[in-house]
C-alpha positions in Angstrom: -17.9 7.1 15.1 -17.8 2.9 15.0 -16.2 -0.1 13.4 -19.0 -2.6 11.9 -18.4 -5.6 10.3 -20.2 -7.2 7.0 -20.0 -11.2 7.7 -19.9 -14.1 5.2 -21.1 -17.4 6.6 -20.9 -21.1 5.6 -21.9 -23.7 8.1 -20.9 -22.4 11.1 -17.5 -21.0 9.4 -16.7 -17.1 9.1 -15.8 -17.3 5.3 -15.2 -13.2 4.8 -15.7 -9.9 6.3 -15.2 -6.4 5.5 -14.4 -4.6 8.6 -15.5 -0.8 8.1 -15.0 2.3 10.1 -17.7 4.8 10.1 -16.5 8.6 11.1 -20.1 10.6 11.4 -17.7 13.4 12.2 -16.2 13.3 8.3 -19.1 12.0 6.5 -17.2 9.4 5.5 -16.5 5.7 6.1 -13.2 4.0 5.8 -13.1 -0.2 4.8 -9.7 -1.7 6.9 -10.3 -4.5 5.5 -11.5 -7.1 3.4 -11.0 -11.2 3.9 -12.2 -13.9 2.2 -11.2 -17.3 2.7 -9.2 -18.6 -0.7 -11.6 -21.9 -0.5 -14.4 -19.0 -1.2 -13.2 -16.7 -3.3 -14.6 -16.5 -7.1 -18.1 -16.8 -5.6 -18.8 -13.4 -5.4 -18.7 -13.1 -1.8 -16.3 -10.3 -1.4 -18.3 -7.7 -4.0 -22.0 -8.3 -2.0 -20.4 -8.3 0.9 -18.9 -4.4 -0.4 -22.4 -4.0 -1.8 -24.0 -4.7 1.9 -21.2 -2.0 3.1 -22.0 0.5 0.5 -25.5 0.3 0.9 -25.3 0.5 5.1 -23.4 3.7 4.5 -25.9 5.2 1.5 -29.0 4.7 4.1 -27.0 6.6 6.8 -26.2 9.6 4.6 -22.3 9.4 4.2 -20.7 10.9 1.7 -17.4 8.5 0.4 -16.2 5.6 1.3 -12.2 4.9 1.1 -9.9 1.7 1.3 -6.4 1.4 0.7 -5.4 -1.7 -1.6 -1.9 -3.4 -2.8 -1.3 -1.6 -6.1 -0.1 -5.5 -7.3 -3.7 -7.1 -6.0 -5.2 -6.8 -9.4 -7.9 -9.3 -8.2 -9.0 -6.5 -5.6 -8.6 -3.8 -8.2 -11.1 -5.3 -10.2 -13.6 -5.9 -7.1 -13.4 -2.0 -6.6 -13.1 -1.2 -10.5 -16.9 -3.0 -10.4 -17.9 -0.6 -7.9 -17.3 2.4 -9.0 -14.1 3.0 -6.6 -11.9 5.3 -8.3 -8.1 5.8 -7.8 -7.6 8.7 -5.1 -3.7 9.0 -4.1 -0.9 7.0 -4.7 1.6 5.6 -1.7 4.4 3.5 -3.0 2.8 0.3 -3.9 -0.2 1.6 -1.8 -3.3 3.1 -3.8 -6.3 4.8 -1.8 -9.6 4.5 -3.3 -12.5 6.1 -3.2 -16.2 6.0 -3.9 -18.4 8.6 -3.8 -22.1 7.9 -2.9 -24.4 11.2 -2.0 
């Protein structure tokens, strides 16, 4: 089990992250959260940064990853939609996602 972080960079400025925790014990990795500076966003940062995320938890054999987004963000929804994420439960205004990548 451990938290890792995906980092976005400009100048010496953290632009985004997706903070991820990976449970070996599950199979399965959980994103907490993604963050992208509004001056940044629309540059695809946010979906390599996903990408670099997915890909770290392909090469270490884990089966699904799952994130929990605002059922209003429609900007995220369409991040996720890209990805493959698919719509797992339903909380309120809360939606879990999930991707399956074995």
């Amino acid at each position: 089990e451990r938290a890792m972080r995906f980092e976005a960079w400009y100048c010496s400025s953290l632009v985004g992250m997706v903070a991820a925790y990976f449970n070996s014990q599950q199979n399965a990795v959980f994103i907490t959260s993604v963050s992208l500076l509004k001056s940044h966003q629309g540059r695809g940062i946010a979906s390599k940064l996903m990408r670099t995320c997915i890909e770290n938890a392909k090469n270490n054999g884990f089966e699904f990853i799952e994130l929990e987004v605002d059922g209003e963000n429609d900007d995220a929804f369409r991040i996720y939609k890209k990805l493959n994420f698919k719509k797992n439960k339903i909380y309120g205004r809360t939606t879990l996602l999930k991707l399956n990548i074995l």
